[in-house]
N, C-alpha and C positions, 0 to 999 in steps of 0.2 A: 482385404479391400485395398483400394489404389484412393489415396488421399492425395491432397496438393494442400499445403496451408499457404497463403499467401500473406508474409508478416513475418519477419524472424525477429518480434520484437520479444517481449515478456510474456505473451499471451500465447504467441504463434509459436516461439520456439518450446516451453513448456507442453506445450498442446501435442505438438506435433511429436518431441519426444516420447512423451507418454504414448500417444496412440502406437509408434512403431514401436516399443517395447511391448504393447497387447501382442503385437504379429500384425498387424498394416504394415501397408508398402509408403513410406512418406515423403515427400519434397517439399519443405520449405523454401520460397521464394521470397526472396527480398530485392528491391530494386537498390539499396547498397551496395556496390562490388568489392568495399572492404569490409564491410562485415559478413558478406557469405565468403571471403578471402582468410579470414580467420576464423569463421566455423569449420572451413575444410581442413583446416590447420590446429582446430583442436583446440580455438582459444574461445572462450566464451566472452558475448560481450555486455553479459549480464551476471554478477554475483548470484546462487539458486543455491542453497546448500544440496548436493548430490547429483545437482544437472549434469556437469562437466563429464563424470565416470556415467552418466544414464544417458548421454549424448552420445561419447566414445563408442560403446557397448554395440548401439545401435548401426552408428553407421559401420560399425567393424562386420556386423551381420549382415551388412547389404538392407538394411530396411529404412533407413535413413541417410538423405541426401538434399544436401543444399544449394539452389539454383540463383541467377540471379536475371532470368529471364522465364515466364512461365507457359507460354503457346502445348510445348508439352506433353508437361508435366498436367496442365489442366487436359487437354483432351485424351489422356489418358486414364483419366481420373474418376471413381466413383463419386466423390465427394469433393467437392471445394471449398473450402472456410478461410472466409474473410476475416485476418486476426489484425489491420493495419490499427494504426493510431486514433482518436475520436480526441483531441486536446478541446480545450476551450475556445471558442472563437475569438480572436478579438472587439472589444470595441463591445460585445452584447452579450458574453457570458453561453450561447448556445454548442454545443457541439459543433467542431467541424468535422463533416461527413465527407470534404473534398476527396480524402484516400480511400474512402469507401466506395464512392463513386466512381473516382478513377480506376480502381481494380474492379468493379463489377464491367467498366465498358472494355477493360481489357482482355476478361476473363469471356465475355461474351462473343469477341473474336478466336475463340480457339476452342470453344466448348467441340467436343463430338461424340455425339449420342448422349443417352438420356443422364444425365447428370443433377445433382443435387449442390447449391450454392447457399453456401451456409454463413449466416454472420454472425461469428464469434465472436467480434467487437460489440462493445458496450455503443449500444445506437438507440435512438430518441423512439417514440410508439410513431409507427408510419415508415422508418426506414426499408423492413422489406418492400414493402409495397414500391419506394421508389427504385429500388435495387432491380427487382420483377420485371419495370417499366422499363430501364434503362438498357436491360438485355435483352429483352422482348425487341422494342427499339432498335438497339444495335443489329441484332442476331435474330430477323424474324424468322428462321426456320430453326431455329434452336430447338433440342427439347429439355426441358429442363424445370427443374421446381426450387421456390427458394425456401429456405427453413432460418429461423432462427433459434440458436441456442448459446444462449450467455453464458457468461463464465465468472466461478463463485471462489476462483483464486485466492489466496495470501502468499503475500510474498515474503519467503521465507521459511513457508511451508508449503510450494506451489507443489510439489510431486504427491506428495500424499494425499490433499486436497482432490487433486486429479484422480487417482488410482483410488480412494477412498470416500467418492465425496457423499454429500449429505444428501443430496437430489442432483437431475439430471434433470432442466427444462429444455422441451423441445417444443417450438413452437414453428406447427407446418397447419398447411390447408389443403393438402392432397396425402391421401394413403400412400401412394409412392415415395413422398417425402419421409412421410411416417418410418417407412419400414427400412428402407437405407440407413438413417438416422440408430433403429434399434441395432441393428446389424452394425455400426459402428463403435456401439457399447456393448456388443453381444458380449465381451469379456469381462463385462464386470458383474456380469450376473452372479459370480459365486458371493461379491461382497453384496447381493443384497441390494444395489444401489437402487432405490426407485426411479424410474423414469416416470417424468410428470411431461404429458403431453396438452398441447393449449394452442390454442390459437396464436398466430405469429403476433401479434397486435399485445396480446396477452404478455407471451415469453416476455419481448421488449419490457412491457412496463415492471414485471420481476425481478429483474437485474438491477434498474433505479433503485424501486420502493426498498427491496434488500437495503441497500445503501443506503439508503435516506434513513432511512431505521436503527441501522447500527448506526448510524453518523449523531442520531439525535440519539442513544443510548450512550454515546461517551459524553456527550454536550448535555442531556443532563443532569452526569455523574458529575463532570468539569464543575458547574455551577453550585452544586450540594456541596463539593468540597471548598466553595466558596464560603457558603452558608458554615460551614462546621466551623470554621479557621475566627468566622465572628462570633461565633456564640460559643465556643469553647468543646464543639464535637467532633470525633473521628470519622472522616469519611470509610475509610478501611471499615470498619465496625459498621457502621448505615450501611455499606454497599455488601458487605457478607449478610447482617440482615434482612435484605431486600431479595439478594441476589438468593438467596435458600428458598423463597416463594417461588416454584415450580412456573406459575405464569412470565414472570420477568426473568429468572433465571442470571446465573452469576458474567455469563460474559461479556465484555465489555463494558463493564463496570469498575476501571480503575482510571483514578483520577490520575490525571498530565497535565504537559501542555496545549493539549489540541490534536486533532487528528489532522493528516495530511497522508501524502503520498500520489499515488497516479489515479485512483480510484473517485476517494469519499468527494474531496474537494471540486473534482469537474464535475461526478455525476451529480450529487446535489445541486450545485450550479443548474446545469441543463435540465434538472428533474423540476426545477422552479422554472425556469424559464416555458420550459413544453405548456404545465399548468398554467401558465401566466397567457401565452397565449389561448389555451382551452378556454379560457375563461374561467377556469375553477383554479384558483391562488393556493397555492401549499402553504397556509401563513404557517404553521408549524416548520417548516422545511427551510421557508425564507428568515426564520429566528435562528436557525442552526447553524447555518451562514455564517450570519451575521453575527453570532454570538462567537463561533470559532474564530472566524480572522480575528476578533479584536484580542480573544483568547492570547492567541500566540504572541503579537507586542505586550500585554500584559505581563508577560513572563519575564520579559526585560526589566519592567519595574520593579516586579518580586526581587527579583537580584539584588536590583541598586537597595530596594530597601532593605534588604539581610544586611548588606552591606555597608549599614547605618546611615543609607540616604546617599551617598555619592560613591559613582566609580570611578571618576574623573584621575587618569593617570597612575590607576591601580590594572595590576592583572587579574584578569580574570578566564579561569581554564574551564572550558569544557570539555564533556566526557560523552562521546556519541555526539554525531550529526544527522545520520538518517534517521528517515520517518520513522524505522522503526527496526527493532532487530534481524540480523538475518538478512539483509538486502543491504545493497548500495544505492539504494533507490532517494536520489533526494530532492525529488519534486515537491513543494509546496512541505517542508518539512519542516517543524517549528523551530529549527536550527537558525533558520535563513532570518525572521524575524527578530529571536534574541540575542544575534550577532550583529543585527542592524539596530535593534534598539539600546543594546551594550556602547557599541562602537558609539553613536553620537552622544549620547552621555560622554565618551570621552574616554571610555574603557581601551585597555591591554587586551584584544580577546587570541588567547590561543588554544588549540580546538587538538583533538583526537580521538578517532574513530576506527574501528577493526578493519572496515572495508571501503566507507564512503570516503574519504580521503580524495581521491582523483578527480573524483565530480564534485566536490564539494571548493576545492581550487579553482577553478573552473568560477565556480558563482562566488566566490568570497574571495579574493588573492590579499586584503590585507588582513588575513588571518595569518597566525604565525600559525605552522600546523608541528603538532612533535613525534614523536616514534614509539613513543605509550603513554600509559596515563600517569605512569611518574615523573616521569619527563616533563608531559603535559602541567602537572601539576608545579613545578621545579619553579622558587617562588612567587609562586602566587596568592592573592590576598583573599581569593576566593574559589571554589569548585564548585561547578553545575552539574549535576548529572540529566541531561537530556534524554539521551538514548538508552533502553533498557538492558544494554547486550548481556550477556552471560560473564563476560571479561571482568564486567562490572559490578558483576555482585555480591564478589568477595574478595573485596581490596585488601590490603594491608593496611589499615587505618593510622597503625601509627607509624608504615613509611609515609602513608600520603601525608598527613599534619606534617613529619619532619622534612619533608619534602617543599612544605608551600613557607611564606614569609614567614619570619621570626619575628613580627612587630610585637608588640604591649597587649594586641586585641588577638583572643582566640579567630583562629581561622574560620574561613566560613565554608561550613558545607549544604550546599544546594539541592533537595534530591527531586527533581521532578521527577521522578517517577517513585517514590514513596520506599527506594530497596530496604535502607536503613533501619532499624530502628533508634529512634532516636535517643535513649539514655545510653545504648552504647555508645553511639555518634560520640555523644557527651562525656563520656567515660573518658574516649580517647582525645579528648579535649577540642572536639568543637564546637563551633555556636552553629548549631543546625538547624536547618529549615526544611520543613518536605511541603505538600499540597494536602489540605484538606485537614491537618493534624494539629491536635492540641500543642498550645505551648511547653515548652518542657517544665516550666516553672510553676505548670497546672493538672503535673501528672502529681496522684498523691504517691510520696514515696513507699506507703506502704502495697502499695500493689505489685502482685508478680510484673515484672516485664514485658514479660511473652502478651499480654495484654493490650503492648503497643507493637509488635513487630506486624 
């Protein structure tokens, strides 16, 4: 089939790789002319682990190519999919659907013959319907059907995800939408993928609730690990627990500091607000919110308090800045808060990360940034580990101790993300802190270890 994605962002460019690695014909369009200037060129302008050689590959076969005008590439095309940006709006928290808009009136100038317009952005219940209008509108001799089919990415495992995923919702209102749509997963029939077809109105709300769902599965693990850390319980232990019950199930069950990224924090956003105006309130949805933002500044205070209450003109290193591992992605990432809640305390903060680095300059420049995490560490009074990378979870423990300040007071190690366990922490002489975990001074010594890792 003859695809056109329109979007070379995270979504489009992913999408659209994948699909020309089935055997589709694809062009991604971007209205950037230096970022389809350096896809031509081989450069990615998104970290994906495997993109880069599953990009190459493709356009080296002629099956992938990238435009930065799409007249076309779309009337050419069996399928259209709209993968542009849906951010937050300002000022009201609702999606902006302006790029959505503006590619469906552009996309409606150049349609020819019967084509299917798909939106692969994460959009509000009621987007097709205006997308339908707006090329209807534009293009009344069009022929065409719109379908929606969201997308169930992680970034950092976005190619497997894609070639392997869990379901496939398509949500059309005409059989010809239907069958185009099957005929564009026709390849994934060997894995089995289920296609769940539904009404477009449907799709749309699937892609939210997903979201909203996981977002309130880590929020509230987040808060239990609260609970533990007062009453002297292991979250790790509660959440293997809970997570062995077949209903709840283990993932997204570990405690941090908050979720973030391009996804949980707008679509929950927009997913209260749709409700709010329905008249039907997500108060579950609107606690999740609100419990995360404050989350993330809270993490600030953890510190200062390992830190025996001030950080005032002490360094303090962090270890990972993106959301999460495996991307550079550092939108809404609990980095940006416990850098800002460090900093006005007074704190030294100097930061390193595998990949986010470049975008993380960018929103923080009075961070000192270093060239690994020893460096990173090279004295400092305290280490955070934020980010879960792989780099990070098997340090050297006694380069990093001899690496941070030689003061009177054991060093301090930070682990939001729980890697450690902490009598070894303690072994190699730090005073550690993780989320959700008993004190060390409350584990009974006669207990195996492994108990706490």
């Amino acid at each position: 089939m003859k695809i056109a994605m329109i979007g070379a962002g995270y979504v489009g460019l992913v999408s659209g790789a994948c699909l020309a690695d089935f055997g589709h014909t694809v062009v991604c369009i971007d209205r950037d002319p230096d970022k389809i200037a350096s896809l031509n060129a081989g450069r990615m302008p998104i970290y994906e682990p495997g993109l880069d050689v599953l990009v190459a590959e493709n356009v080296r076969q002629g099956r992938l190519a990238f435009r930065a005008t799409m007249r076309e590439a779309v009337a050419e095309a069996d399928a259209v999919f709209i993968a542009v940006g849906t951010p937050s709006r300002r000022g009201d928290g609702f999606a902006d659907l302006s790029f959505v808009f503006d590619a469906a009136r552009e996309i409606a100038g150049a349609l020819s013959g019967f084509t299917v317009v798909v939106t692969k952005s994460t959009v509000p219940v009621g987007t097709g319907d205006e997308v339908e209008r707006i090329i209807r509108e534009t293009n009344p001799g069009a022929q065409f059907a719109v379908a929606s089919n969201p997308e169930f990415l992680r970034e950092g495992a976005a190619i497997a995800d894609f070639k392997r995923p869990d379901r496939i919702v398509v949500g059309a209102e005409e059989a010809s939408a239907e069958a185009v749509m099957r005929e564009v997963y026709r390849p994934l029939y060997l894995n089995q993928a289920p296609i769940m077809v539904t009404s477009r109105r449907t799709a749309e709300l699937t892609k939210y609730a997903a979201n909203a769902f996981l977002a309130a599965k880590i929020t509230f693990i987040n808060e239990v690990a609260d609970l533990c850390e007062a009453v002297g319980a292991d979250v790790q232990a509660v959440a293997r627990g809970i997570g062995l019950d077949n209903r709840i199930g283990s993932k997204f069950l570990h405690a941090g500091p908050g979720y973030g990224g391009s996804c949980f924090p707008k679509d929950t956003l927009a997913l209260v607000k749709t409700a709010q105006d329905a008249g039907t309130p997500l108060r579950l949805v609107e606690t999740v919110v609100a419990v995360n933002d404050q989350r993330k500044r809270a993490m600030a205070r953890k510190v200062i308090k390992a830190c025996g209450g001030s950080v005032r003109g002490r360094t303090v290193a962090l270890l990972g800045l993106t959301f999460k591992p495996n991307t550079d992605d550092m939108r809404d990432a609990p980095s940006l808060a416990i850098v800002a809640g460090l900093q006005d305390a007074g704190a030294v903060v100097r930061a390193y990360d595998p990949e986010g680095m470049e975008q993380a300059r960018a929103l923080m420049p009075a961070v000192d940034y270093a060239e690994n995490a020893y460096a990173c560490a090279e004295g400092a009074d305290a280490v955070v580990i934020v980010t879960e990378w792989n780099a990070f979870r098997a340090l050297d423990l006694d380069r990093l101790r001899q690496a941070m300040s030689s003061g009177e007071a054991a060093p301090v190690l930070i682990d939001l993300r729980n890697i450690y366990d902490p009598v070894s922490a303690a072994r190699h002489g730090f005073n550690y802190c993780g989320v959700g975990r008993r004190k060390l001074n409350s584990i009974p010594v006669n207990l195996p270890r492994e108990r706490y890792k």
